[in-house]
C-alpha positions as CSV (number, residue, x, y, z in Angstrom):
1,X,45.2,2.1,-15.9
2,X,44.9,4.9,-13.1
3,X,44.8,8.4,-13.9
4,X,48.2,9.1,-13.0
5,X,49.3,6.5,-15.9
6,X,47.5,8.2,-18.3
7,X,48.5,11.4,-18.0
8,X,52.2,10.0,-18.2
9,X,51.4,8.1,-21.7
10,X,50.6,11.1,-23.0
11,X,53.5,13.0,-21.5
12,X,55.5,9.6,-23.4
13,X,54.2,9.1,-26.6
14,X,52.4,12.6,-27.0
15,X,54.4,15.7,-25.5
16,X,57.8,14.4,-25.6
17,X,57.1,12.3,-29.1
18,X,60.8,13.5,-31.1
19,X,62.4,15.0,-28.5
20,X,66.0,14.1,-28.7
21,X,68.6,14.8,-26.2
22,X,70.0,18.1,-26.9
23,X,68.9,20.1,-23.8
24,X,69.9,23.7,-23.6
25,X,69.3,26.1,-21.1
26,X,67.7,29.7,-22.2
27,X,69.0,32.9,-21.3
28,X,65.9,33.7,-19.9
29,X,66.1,30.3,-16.9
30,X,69.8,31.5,-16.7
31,X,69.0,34.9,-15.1
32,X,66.3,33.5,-12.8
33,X,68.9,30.8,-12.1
34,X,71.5,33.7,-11.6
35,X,68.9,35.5,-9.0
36,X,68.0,32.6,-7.0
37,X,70.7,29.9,-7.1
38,X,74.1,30.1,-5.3
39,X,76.5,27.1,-5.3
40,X,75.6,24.2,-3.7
41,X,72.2,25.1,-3.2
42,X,70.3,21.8,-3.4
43,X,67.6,22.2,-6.1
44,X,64.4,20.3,-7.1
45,X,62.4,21.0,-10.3
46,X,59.1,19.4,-9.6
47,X,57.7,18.1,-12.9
48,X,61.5,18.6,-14.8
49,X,60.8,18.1,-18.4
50,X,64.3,17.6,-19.7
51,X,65.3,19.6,-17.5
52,X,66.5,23.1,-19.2
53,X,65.9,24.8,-15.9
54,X,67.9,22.1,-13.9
55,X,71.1,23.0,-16.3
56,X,70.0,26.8,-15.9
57,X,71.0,26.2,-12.2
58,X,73.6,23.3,-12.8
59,X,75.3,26.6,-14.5
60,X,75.2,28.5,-11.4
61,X,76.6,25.7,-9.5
62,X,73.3,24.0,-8.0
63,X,72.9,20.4,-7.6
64,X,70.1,19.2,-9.8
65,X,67.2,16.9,-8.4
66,X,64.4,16.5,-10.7
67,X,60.6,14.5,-10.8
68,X,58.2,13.6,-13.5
69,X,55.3,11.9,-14.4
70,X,57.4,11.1,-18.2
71,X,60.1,8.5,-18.1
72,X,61.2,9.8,-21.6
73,X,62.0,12.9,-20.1
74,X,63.4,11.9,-16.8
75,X,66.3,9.8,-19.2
76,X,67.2,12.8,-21.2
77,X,67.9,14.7,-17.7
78,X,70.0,11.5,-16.9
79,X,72.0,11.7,-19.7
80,X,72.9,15.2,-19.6
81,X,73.1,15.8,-16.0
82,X,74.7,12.6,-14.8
83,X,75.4,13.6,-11.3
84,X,71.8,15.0,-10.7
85,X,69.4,12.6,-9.1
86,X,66.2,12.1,-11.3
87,X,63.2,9.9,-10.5
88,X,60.0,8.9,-12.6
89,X,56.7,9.6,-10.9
90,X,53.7,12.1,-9.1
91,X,54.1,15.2,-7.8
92,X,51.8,14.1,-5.3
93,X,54.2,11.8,-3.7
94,X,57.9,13.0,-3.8
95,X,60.6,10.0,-3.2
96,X,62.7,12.5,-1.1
97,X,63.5,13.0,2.8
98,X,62.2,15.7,5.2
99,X,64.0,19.5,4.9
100,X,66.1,18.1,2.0
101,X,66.1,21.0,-0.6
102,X,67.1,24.9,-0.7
103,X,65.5,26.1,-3.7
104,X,62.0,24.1,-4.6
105,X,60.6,25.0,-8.1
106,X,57.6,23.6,-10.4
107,X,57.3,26.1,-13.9
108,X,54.5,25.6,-16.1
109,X,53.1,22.4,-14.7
110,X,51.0,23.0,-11.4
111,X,47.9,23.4,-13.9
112,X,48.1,20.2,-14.7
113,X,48.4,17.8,-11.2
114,X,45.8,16.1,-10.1
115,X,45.8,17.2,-6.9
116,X,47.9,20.6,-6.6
117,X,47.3,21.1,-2.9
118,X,48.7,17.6,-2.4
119,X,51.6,18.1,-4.3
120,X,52.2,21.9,-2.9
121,X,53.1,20.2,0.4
122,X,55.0,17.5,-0.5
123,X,57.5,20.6,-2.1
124,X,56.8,22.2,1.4
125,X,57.8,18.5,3.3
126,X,61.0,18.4,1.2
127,X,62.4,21.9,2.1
128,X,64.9,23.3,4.2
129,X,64.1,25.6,6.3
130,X,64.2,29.4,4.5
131,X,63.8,27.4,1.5
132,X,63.0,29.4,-1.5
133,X,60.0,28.3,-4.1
134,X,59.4,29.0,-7.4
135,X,56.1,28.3,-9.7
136,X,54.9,29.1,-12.3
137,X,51.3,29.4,-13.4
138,X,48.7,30.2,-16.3
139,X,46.3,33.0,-15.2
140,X,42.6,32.7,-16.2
141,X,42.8,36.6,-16.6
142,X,44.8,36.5,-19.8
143,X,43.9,39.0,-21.6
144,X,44.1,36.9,-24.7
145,X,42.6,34.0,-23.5
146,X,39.3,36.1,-22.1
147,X,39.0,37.6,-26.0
148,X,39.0,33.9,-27.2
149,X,41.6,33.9,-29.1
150,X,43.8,31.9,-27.2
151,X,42.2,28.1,-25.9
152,X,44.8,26.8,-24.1
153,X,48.1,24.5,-24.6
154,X,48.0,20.9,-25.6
155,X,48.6,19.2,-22.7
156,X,44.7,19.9,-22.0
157,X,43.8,17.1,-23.4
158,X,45.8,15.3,-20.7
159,X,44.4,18.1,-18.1
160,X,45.0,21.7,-17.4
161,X,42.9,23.6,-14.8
162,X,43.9,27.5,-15.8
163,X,42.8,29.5,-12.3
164,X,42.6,33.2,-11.5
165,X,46.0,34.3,-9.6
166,X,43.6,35.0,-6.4
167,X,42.6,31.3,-7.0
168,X,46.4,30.3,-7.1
169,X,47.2,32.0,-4.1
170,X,44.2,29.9,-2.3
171,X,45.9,27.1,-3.4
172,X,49.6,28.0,-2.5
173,X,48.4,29.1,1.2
174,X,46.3,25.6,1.5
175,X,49.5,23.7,0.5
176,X,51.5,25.8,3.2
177,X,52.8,28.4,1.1
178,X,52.7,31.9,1.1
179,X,53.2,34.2,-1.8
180,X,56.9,36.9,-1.8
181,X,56.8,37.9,-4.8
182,X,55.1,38.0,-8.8
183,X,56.6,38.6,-11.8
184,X,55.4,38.4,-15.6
185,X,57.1,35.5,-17.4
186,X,58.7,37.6,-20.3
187,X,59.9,34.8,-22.1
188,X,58.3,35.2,-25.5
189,X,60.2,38.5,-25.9
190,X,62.2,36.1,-29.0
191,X,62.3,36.1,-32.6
192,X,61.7,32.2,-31.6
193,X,58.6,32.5,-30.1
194,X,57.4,35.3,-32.7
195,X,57.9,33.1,-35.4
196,X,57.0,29.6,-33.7
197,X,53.7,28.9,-34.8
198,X,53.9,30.3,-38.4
199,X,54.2,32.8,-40.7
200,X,50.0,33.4,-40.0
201,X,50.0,33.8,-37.0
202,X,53.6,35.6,-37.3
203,X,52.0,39.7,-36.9
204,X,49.8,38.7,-33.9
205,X,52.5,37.2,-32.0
206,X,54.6,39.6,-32.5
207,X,52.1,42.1,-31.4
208,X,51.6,40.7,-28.5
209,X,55.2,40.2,-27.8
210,X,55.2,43.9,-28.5
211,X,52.5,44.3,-26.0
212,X,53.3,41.8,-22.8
213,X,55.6,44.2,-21.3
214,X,53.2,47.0,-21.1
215,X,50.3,44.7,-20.0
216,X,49.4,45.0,-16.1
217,X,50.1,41.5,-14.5
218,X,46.6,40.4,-14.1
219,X,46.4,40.3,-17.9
220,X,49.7,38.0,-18.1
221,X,49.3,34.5,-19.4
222,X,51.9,33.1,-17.0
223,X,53.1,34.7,-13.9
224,X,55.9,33.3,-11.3
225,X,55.6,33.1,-8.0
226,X,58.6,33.5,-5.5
227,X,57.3,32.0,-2.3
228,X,58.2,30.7,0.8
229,X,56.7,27.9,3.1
230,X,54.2,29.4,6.2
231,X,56.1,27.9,9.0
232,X,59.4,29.3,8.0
């Protein structure tokens, strides 16, 4: 078993154990989706999930292309986007044609490639010219992460590489990309997320909640990227 099949067991049997079909998109994908996607803007979510950011922009009027290392996931995208076209497999090695996308995205799951700078321009092969990407990444700067009290998501035991944002750019601009635009991923700013892990850890999420708005970006935890590829 290669590394690759590894990480996607886990993604099978360990991430997605339980998750059942209902897929919704949140308000917070629907005004990104709102910002960046116009109708019949080709899209490709690079490690999909199920896919709540793909029905964000199905919303909007998007066609919905999506790629991931879990099969689980990629048949719960199926099911509830039936016209989209959804594929199991690496990031480093996209089953799509030259200049084929407008809007290239991969949230929360760079960190956790094998070989980011790989993958990066694969996205940047795939896209049209003026094509618009999206990603989303951990920073190593998190204020709550450098206090030690936060030691990262699960999926580390799978792998997760958390890098500064100067590291990230490095990365992006190896791959062929070069950084528009950052913004601080807001979306705990729920009664959800406050109340997610527990009612002891209840005060200090909500604290922080309280907090993330106020924080300067280089103390964010995750931070999106609106980029666009060098030779456009």
């Amino acid at each position: 078993m290669n590394e690759h099949d590894e990480i996607q067991s886990f993604y099978d049997n360990v991430y997605y154990h339980g998750a059942n079909q209902h897929v919704a998109a949140s308000n917070h994908l629907r005004r990104i989706a709102k910002k960046y996607i116009n109708s019949g803007d080709r899209v490709l979510d690079v490690a999909c999930g199920t896919g709540d950011w793909l029905m964000a922009a199905v919303e909007r009027g998007g066609i919905p292309n999506g790629i991931d290392l879990s099969e689980k996931a990629i048949n719960i995208c199926k099911q509830n986007m039936p016209d989209g076209h959804f594929t199991s497999g690496p990031a480093e090695a996209l089953p799509f044609g030259d200049k084929s996308f407008d809007v290239i995205t991969c949230l929360g799951s760079l960190e956790h490639f094998l070989d980011p700078v790989a993958a990066i321009k694969e996205m940047v092969r795939v896209s049209k010219k003026n094509a618009v990407f999206i990603i989303l990444v951990p920073n190593a700067g998190f204020l709550t992460r450098r206090l030690g009290l936060y030691k990262g998501t699960h999926q580390k035991v799978a792998k997760e590489e958390v890098r500064t944002l100067e590291a990230w750019d490095k990365i992006f601009k190896s791959g062929g990309l070069k950084t528009r635009k950052r913004w601080k991923d807001l979306h705990v700013l729920s009664i959800d997320w406050v109340m997610s892990a527990g009612w002891v850890q209840m005060p200090l999420r909500a604290l922080q909640a309280l907090a993330l708005p106020f924080w300067p970006i280089s103390w964010q935890y995750q931070v999106y990227h609106l980029l666009f590829a060098e030779e456009n």
